[in-house]
Steps between C-alpha positions, in 0.01 A plus 500: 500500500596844423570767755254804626502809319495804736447821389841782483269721656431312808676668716302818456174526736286715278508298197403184772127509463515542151738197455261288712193581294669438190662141611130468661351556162715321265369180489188651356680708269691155343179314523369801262784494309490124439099538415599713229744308347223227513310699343748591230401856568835657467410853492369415888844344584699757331307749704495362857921384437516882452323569786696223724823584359439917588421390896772219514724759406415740694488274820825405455486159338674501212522176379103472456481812365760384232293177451202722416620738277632166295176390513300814401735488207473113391113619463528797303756268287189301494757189590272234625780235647695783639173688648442102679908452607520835609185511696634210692758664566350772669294271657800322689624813619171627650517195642859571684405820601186458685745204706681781562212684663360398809149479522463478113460110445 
């Protein structure tokens, strides 16, 4: 098994809450992202890896947020077998990171 993935900004209290609620929330936001990809919608996925990529980023994970910006652009590539490897991907390291969270599991 892979290790956790912490956030670089953990060490700073006021980004805390917001780094909870988005570790809280990211199950849902893979389960939406996998739905989509189900649902060959691309345009959805494209979309909500924009969206995921923007907070991941900002929260100070920086490995997801690379993972979603690859997969916002497998979908605008319209590259079906990357779109599925890539959301996989993602998927595993959502997976280490909420690990890394107490509370998030």
């Amino acid at each position: 098994m892979r290790k956790p993935i912490l956030s670089s900004r953990s060490d700073e209290p006021e980004v805390a809450k917001q780094i909870e609620d988005f570790v809280v929330g990211l199950a849902e936001c893979v389960d939406d992202l996998q739905d989509a990809e189900f649902k060959s919608n691309l345009d959805q996925l494209a979309t909500t890896a924009q969206v995921l990529g923007t907070s991941a980023s900002e929260l100070g994970f920086d490995l997801l947020a690379a993972s979603a910006s690859d997969l916002e652009r497998c979908c605008l590539s319209d590259s079906v077998d990357q779109v599925r490897e890539t959301l996989i991907d993602l998927t595993e390291i959502a997976k280490r990171i909420r690990m890394g969270h107490r509370g998030a599991i």
